[in-house]
N, C-alpha and C positions, 0 to 999 in steps of 0.2 A: 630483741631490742639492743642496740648498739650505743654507747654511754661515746658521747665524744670527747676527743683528748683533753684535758686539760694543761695546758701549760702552767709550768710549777713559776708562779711570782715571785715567791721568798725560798730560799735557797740558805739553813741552817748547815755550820761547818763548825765540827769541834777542834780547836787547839788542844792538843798533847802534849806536852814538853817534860822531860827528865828538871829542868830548871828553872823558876819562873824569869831568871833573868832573859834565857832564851824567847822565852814566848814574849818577854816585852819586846825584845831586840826587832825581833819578826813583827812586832804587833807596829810598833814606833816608825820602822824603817817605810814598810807598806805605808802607814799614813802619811809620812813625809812623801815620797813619793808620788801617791795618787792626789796628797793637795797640790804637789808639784805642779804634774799632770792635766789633774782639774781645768787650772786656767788656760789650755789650747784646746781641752774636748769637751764639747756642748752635751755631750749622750752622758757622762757620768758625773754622780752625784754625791758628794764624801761626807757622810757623818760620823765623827765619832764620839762615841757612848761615854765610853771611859776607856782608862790607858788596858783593858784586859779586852771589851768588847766593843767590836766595829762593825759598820754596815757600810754597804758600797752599793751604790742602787746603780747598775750600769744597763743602757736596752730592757727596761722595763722589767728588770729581776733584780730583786733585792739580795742581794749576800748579806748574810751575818756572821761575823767571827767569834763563836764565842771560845774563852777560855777554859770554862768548866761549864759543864752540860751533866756533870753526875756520874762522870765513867768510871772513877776510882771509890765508887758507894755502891758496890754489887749488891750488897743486904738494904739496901733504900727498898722500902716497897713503894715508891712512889717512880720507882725507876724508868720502869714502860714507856709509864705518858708521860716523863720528863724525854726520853729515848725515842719516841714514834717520831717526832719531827726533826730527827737530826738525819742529815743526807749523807753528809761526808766525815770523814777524820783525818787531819794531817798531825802526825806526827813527827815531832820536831828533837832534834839532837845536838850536843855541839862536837863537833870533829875533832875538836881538842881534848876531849875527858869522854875517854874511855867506859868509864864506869855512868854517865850520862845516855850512852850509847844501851848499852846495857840494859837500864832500866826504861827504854825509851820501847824495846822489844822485848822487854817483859809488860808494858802495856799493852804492847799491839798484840800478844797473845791473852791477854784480858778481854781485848775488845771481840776479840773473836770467837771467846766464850761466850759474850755479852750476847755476841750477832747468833748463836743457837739455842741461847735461855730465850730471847726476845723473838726468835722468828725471823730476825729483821736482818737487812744487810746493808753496810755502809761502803759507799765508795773511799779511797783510800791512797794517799800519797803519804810517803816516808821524804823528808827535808835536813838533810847535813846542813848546818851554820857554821862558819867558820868568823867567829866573831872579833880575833886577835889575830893577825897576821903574823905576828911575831913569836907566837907560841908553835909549839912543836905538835903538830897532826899525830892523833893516837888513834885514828879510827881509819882505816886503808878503806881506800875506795871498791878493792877487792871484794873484801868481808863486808862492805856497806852493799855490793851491790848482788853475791850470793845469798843474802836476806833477803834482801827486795824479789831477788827471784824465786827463794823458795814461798814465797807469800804470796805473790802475784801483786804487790804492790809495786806502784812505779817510786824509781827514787830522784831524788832531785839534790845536786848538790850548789849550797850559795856559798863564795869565795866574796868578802868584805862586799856582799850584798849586790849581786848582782842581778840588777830591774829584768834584763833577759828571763835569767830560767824562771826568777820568781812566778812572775806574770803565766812564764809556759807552765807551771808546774800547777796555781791556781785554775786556769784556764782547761788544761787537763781534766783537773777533778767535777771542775762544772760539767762539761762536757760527758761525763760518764755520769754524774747524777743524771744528766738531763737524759741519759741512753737508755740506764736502768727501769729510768719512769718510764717512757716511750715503753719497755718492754714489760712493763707491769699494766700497764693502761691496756694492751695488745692482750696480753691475757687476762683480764679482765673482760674484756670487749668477746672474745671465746668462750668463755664461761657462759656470760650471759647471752650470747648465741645457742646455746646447746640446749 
């Protein structure tokens, strides 16, 4: 018996941030943006929840952004089934504070505990924000980007918000949720062949 693919509708992404200002920054700018947007593209649809949680219904898939999904409550026993439905994590930084930086990849090695208590595996983009232009860059692109490669995460960097990589750097992570499933559905589909 062969199970046919299902295409994923809703499409859960957790926010990570060293600072909640960041995640608004990110959260605020996307919505300006996509309501921007909105009125020349008929395919996407902009809701937003609250200034922490957003959904973007674009081609018949729902994105959710949430902000907290439970990933800094490792002793939560309710963790799993809060954790089976999340797809992705983007993990967010500011370029300017160092010590932001820091504890942004001390969560990403959290979560990757997370991903071998749980079984589970999350797709994954790392995001510099540079949210003052004025202020003096403490995190080199360097050191931001021999992270990203010892992890296998991809990294994305925004200079006073730039819609480009934003978009590519989202667009990315869907894109590999969507790859992973295909590849879990496949194995799936093999098993139950056997």
């Amino acid at each position: 018996m062969v199970v046919e693919h299902q295409d994923i509708k809703q499409i859960n992404i957790q926010l990570l941030g060293s600072s909640q200002q960041s995640l608004q920054y990110l959260i605020q700018k996307y919505c300006d943006n996509k309501l921007n947007h909105q009125q020349s593209s008929q395919n996407c649809q902009f809701i937003e929840y609250e200034k922490t949680n957003i959904c973007v219904e674009n081609k018949n898939k729902q994105v959710y952004f949430w902000n907290d999904f439970g990933f800094d409550h490792v002793e939560d026993k309710n963790l799993k089934l809060r954790l089976k439905n999340v797809h992705g994590v983007i993990f967010l930084y500011d370029i300017n504070n160092y010590q932001h930086y820091l504890e942004t990849c001390q969560r990403f090695f959290r979560v990757q505990i997370l991903e071998e208590l749980l079984k589970q595996k999350f797709s994954k983009v790392i995001i510099g924000i540079q949210q003052n232009q004025s202020e003096q860059r403490q995190v080199s692109n360097k050191e931001a980007q021999d992270f990203s490669l010892s992890t296998g995460a991809k990294l994305y960097e925004l200079f006073q918000f730039q819609q480009i990589n934003f978009d590519e750097s989202f667009n990315y992570l869907i894109q590999e949720i969507l790859r992973i499933s295909n590849i879990e559905q496949k194995q799936k589909n093999q098993s139950l062949q056997i």
